[in-house]
N, C-alpha and C positions, 0 to 999 in steps of 0.2 A: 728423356724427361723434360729436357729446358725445351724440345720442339711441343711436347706434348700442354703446353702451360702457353704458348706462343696465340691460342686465338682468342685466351681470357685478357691478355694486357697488351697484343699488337694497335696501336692506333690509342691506348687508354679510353677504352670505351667505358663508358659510367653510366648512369642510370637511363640504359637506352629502352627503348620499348620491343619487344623483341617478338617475332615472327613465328611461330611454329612451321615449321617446313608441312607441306603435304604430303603425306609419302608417294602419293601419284607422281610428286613431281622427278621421281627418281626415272621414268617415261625417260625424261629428256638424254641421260645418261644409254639408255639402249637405241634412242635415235641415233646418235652423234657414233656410235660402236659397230650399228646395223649399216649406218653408212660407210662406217671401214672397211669394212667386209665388202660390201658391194664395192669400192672402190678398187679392193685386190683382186675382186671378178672381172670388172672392166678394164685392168691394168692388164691382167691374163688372157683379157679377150684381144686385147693391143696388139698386145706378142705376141700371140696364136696368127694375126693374121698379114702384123710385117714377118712373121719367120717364114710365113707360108707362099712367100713372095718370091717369085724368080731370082735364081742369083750369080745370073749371066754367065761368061765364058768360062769355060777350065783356066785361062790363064786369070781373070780378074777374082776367081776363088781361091788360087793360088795366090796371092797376096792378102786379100783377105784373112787366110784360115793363120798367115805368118802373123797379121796384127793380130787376130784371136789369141792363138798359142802365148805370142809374148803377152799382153797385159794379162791372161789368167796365170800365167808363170808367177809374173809382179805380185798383182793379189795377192794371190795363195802366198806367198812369203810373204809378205807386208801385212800381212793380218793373222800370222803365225808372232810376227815379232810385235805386233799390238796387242793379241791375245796374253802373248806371255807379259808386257808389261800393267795391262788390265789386273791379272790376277795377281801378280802383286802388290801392285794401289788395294785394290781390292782389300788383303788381308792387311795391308797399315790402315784402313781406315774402319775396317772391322775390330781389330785389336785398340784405336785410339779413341774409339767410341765406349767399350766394352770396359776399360778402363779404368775413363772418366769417367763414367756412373755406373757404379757396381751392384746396382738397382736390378730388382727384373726388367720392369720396365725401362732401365736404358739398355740392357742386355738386348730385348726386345726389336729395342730401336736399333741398335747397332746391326740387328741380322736385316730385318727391314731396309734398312739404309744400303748395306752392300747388296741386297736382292735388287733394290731396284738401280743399284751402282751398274751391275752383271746385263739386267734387261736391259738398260739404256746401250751400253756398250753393242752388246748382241742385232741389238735392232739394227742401229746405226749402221754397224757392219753390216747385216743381212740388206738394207736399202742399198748401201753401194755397191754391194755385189750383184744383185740384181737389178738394178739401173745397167750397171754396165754390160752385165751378161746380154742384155739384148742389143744395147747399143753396139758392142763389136760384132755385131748379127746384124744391125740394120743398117749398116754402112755399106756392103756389099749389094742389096738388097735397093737401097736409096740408087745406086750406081748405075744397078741395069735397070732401074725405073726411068731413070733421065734420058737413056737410049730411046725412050718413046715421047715421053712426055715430063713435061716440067712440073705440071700438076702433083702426076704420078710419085714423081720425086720428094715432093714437099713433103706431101701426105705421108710418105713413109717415113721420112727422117723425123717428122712430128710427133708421129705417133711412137716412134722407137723414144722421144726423146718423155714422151707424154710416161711411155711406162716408169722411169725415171721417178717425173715430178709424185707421180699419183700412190706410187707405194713406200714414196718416202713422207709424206703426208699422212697415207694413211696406217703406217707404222708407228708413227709419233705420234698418233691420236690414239690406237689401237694400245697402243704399249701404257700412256699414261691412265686411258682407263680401264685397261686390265686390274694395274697396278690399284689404283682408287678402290677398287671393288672388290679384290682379295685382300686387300690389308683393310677391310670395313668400312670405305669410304660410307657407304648409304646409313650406316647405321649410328656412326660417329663420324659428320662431314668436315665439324671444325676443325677434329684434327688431324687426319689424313694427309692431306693436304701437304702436310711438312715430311714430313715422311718422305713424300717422293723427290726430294731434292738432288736425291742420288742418280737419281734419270738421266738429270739434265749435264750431271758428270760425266756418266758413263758417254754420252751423246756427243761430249764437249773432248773428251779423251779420243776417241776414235777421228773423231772430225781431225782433232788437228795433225793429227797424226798421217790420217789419210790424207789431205791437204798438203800437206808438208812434205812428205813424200811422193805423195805424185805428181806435185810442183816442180820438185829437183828433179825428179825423172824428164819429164816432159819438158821443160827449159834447156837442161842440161843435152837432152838429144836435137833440141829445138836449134841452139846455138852451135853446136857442133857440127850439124848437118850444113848451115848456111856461110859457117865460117871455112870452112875447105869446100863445100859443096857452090855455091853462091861466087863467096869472095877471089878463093883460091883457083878452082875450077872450071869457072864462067856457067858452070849446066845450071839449068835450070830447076825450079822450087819440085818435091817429090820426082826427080828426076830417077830411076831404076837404077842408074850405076850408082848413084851416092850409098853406100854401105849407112848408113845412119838415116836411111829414110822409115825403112821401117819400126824404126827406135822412135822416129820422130812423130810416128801416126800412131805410135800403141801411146806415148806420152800425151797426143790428145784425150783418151781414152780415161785414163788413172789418173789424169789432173782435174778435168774439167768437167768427167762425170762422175765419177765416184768420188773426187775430191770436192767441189762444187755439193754433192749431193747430200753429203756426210753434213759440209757447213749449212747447208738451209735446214737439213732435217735437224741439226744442233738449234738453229732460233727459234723452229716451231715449240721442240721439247722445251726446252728454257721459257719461252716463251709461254707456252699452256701450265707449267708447272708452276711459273711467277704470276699468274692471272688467275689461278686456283686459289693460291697461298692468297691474295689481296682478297678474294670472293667469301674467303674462311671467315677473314677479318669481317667482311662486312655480310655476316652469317643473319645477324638479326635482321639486316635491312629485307635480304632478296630469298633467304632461304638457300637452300641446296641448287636450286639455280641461278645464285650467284657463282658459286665454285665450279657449277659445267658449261658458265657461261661461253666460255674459252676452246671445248670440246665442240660445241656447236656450231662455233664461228667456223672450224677445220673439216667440220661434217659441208656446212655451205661452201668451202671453197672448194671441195674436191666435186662435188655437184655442178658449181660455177664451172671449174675448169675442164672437167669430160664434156661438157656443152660447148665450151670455148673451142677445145680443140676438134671438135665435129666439125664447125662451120668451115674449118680451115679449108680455101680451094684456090687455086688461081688460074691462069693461062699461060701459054709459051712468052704474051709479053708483057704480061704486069711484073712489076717489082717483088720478089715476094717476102720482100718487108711488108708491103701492104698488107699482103696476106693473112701476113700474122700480128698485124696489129691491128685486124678488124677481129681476130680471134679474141686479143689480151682485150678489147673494149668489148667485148660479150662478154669473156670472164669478169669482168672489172662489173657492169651493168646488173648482171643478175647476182654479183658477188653483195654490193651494193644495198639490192632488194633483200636481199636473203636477210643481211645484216638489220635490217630494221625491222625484218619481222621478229629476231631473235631479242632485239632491243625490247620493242615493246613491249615481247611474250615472256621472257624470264627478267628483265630488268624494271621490274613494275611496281617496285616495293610501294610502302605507304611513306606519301611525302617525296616521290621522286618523279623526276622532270624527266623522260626518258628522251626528249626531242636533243635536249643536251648532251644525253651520254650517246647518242647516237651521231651527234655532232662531232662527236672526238670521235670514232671510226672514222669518217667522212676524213677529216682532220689527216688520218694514217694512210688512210688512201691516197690523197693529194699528198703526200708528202711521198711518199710511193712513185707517183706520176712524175713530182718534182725531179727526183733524183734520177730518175729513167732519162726524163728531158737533159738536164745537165750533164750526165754520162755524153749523152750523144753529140751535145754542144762542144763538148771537150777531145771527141775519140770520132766523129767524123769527118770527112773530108772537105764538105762542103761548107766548113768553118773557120773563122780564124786561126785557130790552135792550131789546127794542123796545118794548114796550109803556112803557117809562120813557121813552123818545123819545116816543111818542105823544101822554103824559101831560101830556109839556113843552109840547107843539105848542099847548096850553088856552089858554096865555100869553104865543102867540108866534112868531115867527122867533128871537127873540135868545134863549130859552131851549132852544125847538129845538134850535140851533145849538151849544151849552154845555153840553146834553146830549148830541148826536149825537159832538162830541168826546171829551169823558169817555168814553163807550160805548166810541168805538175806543181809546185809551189804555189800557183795561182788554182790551182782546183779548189781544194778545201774550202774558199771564200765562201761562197756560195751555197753549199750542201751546209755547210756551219750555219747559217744566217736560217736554214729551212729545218734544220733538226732544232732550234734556240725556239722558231716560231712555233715549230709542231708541242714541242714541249713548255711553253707559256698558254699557247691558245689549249691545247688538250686539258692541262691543270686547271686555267680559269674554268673550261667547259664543264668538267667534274667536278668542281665548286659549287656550280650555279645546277648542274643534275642536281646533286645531293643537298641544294643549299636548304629547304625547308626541314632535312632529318635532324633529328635533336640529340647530340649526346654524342655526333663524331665531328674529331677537327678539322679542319679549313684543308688541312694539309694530306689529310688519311684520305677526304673527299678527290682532293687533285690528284693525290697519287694512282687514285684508282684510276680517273679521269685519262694518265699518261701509257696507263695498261691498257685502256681498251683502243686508244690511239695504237700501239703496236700489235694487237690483235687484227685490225683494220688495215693499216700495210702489212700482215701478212695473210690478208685473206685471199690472194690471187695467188699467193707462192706456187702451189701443184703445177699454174701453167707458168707461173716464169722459168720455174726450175727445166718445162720441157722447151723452152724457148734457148733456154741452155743447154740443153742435151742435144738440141738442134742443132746445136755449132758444131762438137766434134764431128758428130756423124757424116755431117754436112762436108766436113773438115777431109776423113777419110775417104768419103766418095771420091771426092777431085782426085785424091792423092791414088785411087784405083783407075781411075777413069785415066789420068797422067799413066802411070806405068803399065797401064795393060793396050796402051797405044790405039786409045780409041778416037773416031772420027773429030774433029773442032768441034762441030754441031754439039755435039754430047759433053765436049771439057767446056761450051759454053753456057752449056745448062747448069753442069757443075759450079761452073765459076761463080754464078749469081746466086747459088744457093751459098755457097761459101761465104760469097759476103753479107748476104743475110745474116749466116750464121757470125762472122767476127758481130757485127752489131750486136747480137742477142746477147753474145757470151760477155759486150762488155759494159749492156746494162745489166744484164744480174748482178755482174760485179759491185755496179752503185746498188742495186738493190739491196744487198746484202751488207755492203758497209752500213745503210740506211736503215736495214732491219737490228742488224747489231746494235748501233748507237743507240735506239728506243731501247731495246733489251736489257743493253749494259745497263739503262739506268733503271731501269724497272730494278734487277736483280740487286743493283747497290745500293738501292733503298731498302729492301730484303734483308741485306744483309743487317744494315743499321739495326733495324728492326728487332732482327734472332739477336744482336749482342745484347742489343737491351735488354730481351725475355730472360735470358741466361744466368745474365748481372740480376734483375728483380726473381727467378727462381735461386738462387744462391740466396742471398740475402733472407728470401723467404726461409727459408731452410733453416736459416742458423736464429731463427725465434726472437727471443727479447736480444740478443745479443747484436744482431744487424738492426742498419739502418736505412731506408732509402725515403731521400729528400721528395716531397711531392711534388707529383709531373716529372720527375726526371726523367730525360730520355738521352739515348745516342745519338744522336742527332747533329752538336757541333764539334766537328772536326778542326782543330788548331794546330793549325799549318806551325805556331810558334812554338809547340813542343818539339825538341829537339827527334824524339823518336817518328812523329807524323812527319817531318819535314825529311827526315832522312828516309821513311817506307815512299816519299812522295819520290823525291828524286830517283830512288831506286826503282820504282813502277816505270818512271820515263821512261832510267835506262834500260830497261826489260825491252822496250820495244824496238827502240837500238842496236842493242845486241843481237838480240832475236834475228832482225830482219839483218843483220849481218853474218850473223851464221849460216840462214838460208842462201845468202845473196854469193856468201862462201863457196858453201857446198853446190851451187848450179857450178861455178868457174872452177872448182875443182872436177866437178863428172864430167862439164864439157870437154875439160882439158885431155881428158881418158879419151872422149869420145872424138876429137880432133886428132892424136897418136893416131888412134886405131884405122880411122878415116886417109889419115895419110901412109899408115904403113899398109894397109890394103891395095891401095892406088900404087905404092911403090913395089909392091910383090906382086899384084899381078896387074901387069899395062893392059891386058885385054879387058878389064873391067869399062877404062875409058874408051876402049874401042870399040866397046858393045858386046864382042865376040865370048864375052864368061860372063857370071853373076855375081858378083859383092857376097859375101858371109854375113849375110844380114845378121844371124843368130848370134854370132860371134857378139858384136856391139850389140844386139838385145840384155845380152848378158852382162856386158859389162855394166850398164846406165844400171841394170838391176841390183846390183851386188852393191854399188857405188852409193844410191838413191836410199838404199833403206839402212846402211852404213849412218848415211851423213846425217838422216832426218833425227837421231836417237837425240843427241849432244842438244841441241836448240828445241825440240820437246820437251827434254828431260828438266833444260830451265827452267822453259817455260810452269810446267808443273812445281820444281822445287823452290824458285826462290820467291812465291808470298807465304810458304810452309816456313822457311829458315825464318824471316824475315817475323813470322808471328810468333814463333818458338824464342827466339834470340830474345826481340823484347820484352816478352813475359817476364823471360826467366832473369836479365841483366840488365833490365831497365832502372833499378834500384836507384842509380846514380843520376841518373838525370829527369829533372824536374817534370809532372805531366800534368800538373793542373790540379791533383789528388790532394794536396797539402795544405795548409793552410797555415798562418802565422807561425815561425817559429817548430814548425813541425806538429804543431797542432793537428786536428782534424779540421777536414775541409767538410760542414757541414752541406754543400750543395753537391756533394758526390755520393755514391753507395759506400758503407763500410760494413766490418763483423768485427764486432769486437772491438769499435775503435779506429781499425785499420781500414785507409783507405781501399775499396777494391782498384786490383792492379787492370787498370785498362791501356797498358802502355803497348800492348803485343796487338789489341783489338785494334787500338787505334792506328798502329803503325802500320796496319794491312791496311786499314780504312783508306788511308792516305795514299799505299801503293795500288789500291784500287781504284782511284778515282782517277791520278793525276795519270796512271795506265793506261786507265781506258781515253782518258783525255787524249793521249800522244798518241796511242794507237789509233784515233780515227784520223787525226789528220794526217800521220804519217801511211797511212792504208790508203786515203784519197788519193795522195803525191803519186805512192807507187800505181796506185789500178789503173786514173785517167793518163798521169804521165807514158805510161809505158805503153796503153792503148793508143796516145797519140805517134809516140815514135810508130808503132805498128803500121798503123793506117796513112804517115805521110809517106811511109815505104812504097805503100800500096799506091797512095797517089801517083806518084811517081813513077809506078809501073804503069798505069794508064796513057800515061805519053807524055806526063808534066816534065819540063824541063830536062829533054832526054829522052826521056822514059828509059827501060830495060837496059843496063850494061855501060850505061853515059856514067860519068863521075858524082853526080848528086844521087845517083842510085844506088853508088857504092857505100857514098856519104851514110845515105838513109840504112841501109841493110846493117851498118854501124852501131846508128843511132840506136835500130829496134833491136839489133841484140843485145845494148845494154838494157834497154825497157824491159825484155823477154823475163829476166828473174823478178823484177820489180811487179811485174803485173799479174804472170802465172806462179809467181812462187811466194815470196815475201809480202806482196799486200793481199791475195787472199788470204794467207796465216795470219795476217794479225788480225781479216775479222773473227775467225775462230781464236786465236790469242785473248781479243778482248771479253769472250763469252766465260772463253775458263778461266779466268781470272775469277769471273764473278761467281760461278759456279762452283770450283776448288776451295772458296773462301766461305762461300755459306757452306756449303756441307762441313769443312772443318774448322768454322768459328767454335765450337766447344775445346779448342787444342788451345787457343789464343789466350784464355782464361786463367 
């Protein structure tokens, strides 16, 4: 009921002049759906014709089919153990709905809420799974293409990686307007809309979970492998005797494509669901194509991005970064056009400046561009940052380590200063859109203004996501092309696809904190929002007996209430704890995976002398057993404490002061009451609080770990090219130090917190009626 009341008072719109939609314009809704479709035809056409690709020797299959086996093992249990925690969120949030409003209509809403709680989760999980299913298929695939051609090779790890981006896009476009159009979006658009909030959980659940887990997996074998492999051993990176190398290529696989994949397909969802809910709001301005403005934008990227990755080609001696950043500037260019046709053609209301609202896309794009640039500033080698890292490694592990800190502590500057601008210039730009409409405020205008800014960085996602799928692939080839003992010429072609791919893999990372940050704040304005409608449907409710002050809104959060201050600090420490319990659980698996690595080498010595095989399966098993262990305890936080934290203050806020009051105990007549009595907002507000100052810590502390950790990586790397030593000298050893303490920071702990800061904001709207 309080969602269903949400598009009459979001924004306090009063006597505006109102639009009758055309029902033609429901068209635009079977564009943006007709392209999902064709999107999963040419994501199917992808796979069809990397699977159908040579897949070299019996001995290079035979490593392959071992990284196969292990990550579909992982999977399949890691998505048994999220399935089961799903379905129990699931029924507390069915039963806390059901409840509170003991209405048909919130009955209603509660089954609605958990349907689309169930299809969000589903999808999420069906995009990972399928991203990956081909990626650990076109790794072998990419390997024996490189035996001919370098070309050859690209093209195939791209498009393995392209299946990836394009069915996780077009799931999260496909799922949110399924959903719109069975729950009646076309016939009732205002309020639909709220309704699907449960999507962007179910999305936000899987993600971090997946994330999370196959972080610790892949760190955990990542660190293991180089710490007795590397440090102990002297053999060399994917070397065949190391018993943890195949632990260490399936961790590519479960980290960085289904984990990665889960977290972008989380921002598109949140993302279109929070740019529906704004379009609801601003129903009289644009009609029904305000609210599919956001479906549209997802339809043009996946169009933008299958043309991107067409053009992709190169030769044995171009870079093939190049490559694929003449690809991302195609995506980017026709991403661009598409956006301003969509601008003009549904954002055309009466009284609206569409040159403006098309300016804040622009606005998302560049800010997109930004943080791509600044990643690279940060995490490659022909840069200060690293090469000051390298510098340090002369004298060390401990200055290594003293630098490789410093390094990330200075990240955050910069992306902070471009996320402040993106979000001032986007708000003034939706100002000056909307400035001549009569009847909505200054603020309802900008906010919309900062939604189509994150619509606009995310309208290239399909291809950044395959420019990240590109890396593992890329990743496992070497690591086949290494043990299956093939000529230099081919581990050379390899190599330069590998490093393409660490670059790819560690701008999506800024991407993605970058896409988060826009998101988070879209959704915690959202949130404000739903408290308000709730508190004014309450009050409505209880007749002559309530009161609510005119113009009141949720809107100031005071840090001076003892309850905001303390949801405040406790949001910090969420992201504290969190990225410690992850950072835990790598050095705890390693530790498994270091035992086992040395009691192999000590039971059987023919391992080092070439003459037997390592048990590779053996250490599969265990990172597995270990990985979906440790990830439960720091999800399970993650999830419960803005729940305690909005429960607690409801119910025992009595005692300390929240602004409700007024002289003497009086009523405070500038708050909502019934009957006299203040409404208790001390539970809303105290989430308010751990949602903001959360998501506050979790970007900067997600910057620290992504760039820092890419940096330790990459002066490792320098340093293998022949800097100061190169291979096996003492700053080599230094560096291989350095980057295995980055490894949990970069693949495990700051990916999760940018899924961290999504579910915050997601877990909180869909159970803002528990807060109450």
């Amino acid at each position: 009921m309080h969602l269903g009341v949400l598009a009459a008072s979001l924004f306090s719109f009063q006597a505006i002049s109102t639009t009758v939609s055309n029902p033609s314009d429901a068209i635009w809704l079977w564009i943006a759906m007709g392209v999902g479709v064709l999107a999963l035809i040419a994501a199917f056409i992808l796979a069809k014709i990397v699977l159908s690709a040579d897949t070299g020797t019996a001995e290079m299959q035979a490593i392959s089919n071992a990284i196969r086996e292990g990550a579909e093992a992982f999977l399949a249990r890691q998505y048994k153990t999220i399935g089961a925690l799903a379905v129990v969120l699931a029924i507390v949030v069915f039963l806390g709905y059901y409840f509170m409003s003991p209405t048909k209509e919130g009955h209603d809403l509660a089954g609605k809420t958990v349907v689309a709680f169930l299809v969000g989760a589903i999808c999420s999980g069906l995009a990972g799974f399928t991203g990956m299913y081909v990626s650990i298929r076109a790794n072998i695939r990419t390997a024996s293409a490189a035996r001919s051609s370098l070309n050859g090779a690209l093209q195939a790890a791209l498009r393995g990686g392209a299946v990836t981006g394009l069915v996780v896009v077009a799931l999260s476009l496909l799922g949110v307007g399924c959903l719109f159009f069975f729950f009646g979006g076309l016939n009732d658009p205002t309020h639909v809309p709220y309704q699907l909030v449960g999507f962007g959980f179910g999305a936000s659940l899987v993600a971090l979970f997946a994330q999370l887990g196959g972080g610790i997996y892949t760190k955990a074998a990542d660190v293991g492998a180089d710490l007795v492999g590397k440090v102990e051993a002297g053999i060399p990176e994917d070397d065949p005797r190391n018993p943890a190398v195949i632990a260490d290529l399936v961790g590519d696989n479960v980290g960085d494509c289904a984990g990665r994949g889960a977290d972008i397909f989380e921002s598109t969802a949140a993302e279109n669901v929070g740019a529906m809910i704004l379009g609801a709001a601003l129903y009289p301005v644009f009609g029904i194509k305000g609210i599919l403005f956001p479906l549209i934008v997802h339809a043009i990227n996946l169009i933008s991005s299958i043309i991107g990755v067409a053009v992709v080609k190169t030769n044995d001696t171009e870079d093939p970064m190049s490559a694929l950043n003449r690809g991302f500037y195609v995506t980017s260019a026709l991403a661009l056009c598409g956006f301003a046709f969509a601008v003009y053609h549904m954002l055309n209301g009466a009284n609206v400046q569409p040159g403006w609202l098309l300016g804040c896309g622009i606005i998302g794009m560049i800010t997109a561009f930004l943080f791509v640039w600044i990643t690279q500033y940060y995490t490659e080698s022909k840069y200060r940052p690293v090469q000051s890292i390298a510098e340090a490694s002369l004298t060390g592990p401990a200055t290594n380590i003293i630098s490789g800190i410093a390094v990330g502590m200075e990240t955050p500057a910069m992306p902070v200063i471009v996320i402040s601008a993106a979000l001032l210039l986007s708000y003034y730009f939706g100002v000056r859109g909307l400035g001549d409409v009569t009847g909505i405020s200054n603020y309802a205008k900008g906010i919309y203004g900062t939604a189509i800014a994150t619509m606009g960085m995310l309208s290239c996602a399909a291809y950044i996501l395959a420019m990240d799928t590109f890396g593992p692939i890329t990743d496992n080839a070497g690591g086949i092309i290494e043990m299956s003992n093939q000529p230099d010429s081919v581990r050379d072609k390899t190599d330069k696809l590998d490093s393409a791919g660490n670059t790819t893999k560690a701008l999506t990372k800024g991407y993605a904190i970058g896409s988060a940050s826009l998101a988070a704040f879209l959704l915690f304005s959202a949130y404000l929002e739903e408290i308000k409608t709730i508190v004014t449907a309450k009050v409505t409710a209880a007749g002559a007996a309530g009161y609510m002050p005119p113009g009141w809104s949720f809107t100031n959060i005071n840090l001076a209430e003892i309850p905001v201050f303390v949801g405040a600090l406790l949001g910090a420490m969420l992201t504290y704890l969190f990225s410690s319990l992850a950072i835990k659980a790598v050095g705890r698996t390693a530790q498994m995976v270091v035992k086992d690595v040395r009691d192999q080498f000590r039971e059987n010595p023919g391992i080092m002398l070439g003459t037997s095989k390592p048990d590779y399966k053996r250490c599969v098993s265990i990172v597995t057993g270990a990985a979906l262990k440790e990830m439960v305890l720091p999800g399970c936080l993650a999830v419960g404490l803005p729940v305690a934290v909005g429960l607690i203050f409801r119910h025992f806020s009595s005692s300390y002061g929240s602004g409700s009051e007024g002289l003497n105990g009086a009523p405070n007549m500038m708050v909502p009451s019934i009957n006299g009595v203040p409404v208790n907002l001390a539970g809303a507000s105290a989430v308010a609080g751990l949602l903001m100052v959360g998501t506050i810590s979790g970007i900067l502390l997600a910057m620290l770990m992504n760039n820092g950790g890419g940096a330790w990586d990459n002066a490792k790397k320098w340093i293998e090219t022949g800097q100061y030593g190169g291979k096996k000298s003492d700053a080599h050893k230094a560096a291989v130090v350095g980057d295995t303490v980055g490894d949990p920071f970069k693949d495990t702990a700051g990916p999760s917190l940018h899924v961290l800061i999504k579910l915050l904001a997601t877990i909180t709207l869909v159970l803002a009626p528990l807060f109450l």
